[in-house]
MARLOTI-137516 format. One record per residue (C-alpha): residue number from 0; residue in three letters; x, y, z. Coordinates in steps of 0.5 Angstrom, whole numbers, plus 500, padded with zeros to 3 digits. Layout:
N
num_residuo_east_north_up
NUM_ALA_X_Y_Z
...
This chain:
77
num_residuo_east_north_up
0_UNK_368_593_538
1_UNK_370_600_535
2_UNK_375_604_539
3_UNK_374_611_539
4_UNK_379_615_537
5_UNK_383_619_542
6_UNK_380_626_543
7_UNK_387_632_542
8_UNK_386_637_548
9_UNK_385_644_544
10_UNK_391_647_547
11_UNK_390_654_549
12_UNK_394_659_550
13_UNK_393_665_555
14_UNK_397_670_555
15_UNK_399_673_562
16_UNK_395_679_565
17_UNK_400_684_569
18_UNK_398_690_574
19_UNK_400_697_572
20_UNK_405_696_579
21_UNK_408_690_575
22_UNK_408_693_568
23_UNK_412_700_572
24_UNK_417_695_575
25_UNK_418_691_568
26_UNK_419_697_564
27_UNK_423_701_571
28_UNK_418_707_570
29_UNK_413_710_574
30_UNK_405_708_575
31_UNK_403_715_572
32_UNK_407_713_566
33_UNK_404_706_565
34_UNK_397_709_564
35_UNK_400_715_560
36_UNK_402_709_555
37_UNK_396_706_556
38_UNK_392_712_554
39_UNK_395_713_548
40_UNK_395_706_545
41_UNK_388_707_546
42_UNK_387_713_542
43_UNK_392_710_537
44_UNK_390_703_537
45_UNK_397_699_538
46_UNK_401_705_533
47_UNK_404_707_539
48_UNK_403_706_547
49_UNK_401_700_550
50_UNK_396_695_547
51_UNK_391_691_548
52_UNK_389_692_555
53_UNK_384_691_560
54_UNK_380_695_564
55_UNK_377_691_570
56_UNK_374_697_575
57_UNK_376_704_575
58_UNK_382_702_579
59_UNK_384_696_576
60_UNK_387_695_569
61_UNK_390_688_566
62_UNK_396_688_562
63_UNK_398_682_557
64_UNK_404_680_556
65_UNK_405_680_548
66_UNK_402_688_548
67_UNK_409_689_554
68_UNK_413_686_548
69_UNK_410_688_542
70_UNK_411_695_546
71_UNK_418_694_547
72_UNK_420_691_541
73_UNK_418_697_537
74_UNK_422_702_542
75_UNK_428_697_540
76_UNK_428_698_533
């Protein structure tokens, strides 16, 4: 009788999504700002402002963890 050798689970990493109310609070700026910084880390894909991001609706958006601290890291340095 043969064993099977035992599957690895692929582990996945997933990245936490926060509201543009979350991300104001994390960075002490208003909702108006967060979208600001959005709009233009889409227009300069990731240079500047907030990026990636997803928007779900009109009225919903999701913000990655990694695209806060890679914002945060280049307004430090």
């Amino acid at each position: 009788m043969k064993r099977r050798a035992k599957r690895r689970s692929k582990e996945t990493v997933v990245d936490r999504q926060y509201s543009v109310n979350e991300v104001a609070d994390i960075l002490g700026v208003g909702k108006t700002t967060v979208k600001e910084l959005v709009a233009e880390g889409r227009q300069t894909q990731g240079r500047d402002g907030l990026f990636p991001t997803y928007i779900i609706s009109s009225r919903v958006m999701r913000i990655p963890a990694s695209a806060i601290n890679a914002f945060l890291e280049r307004c430090i340095l």
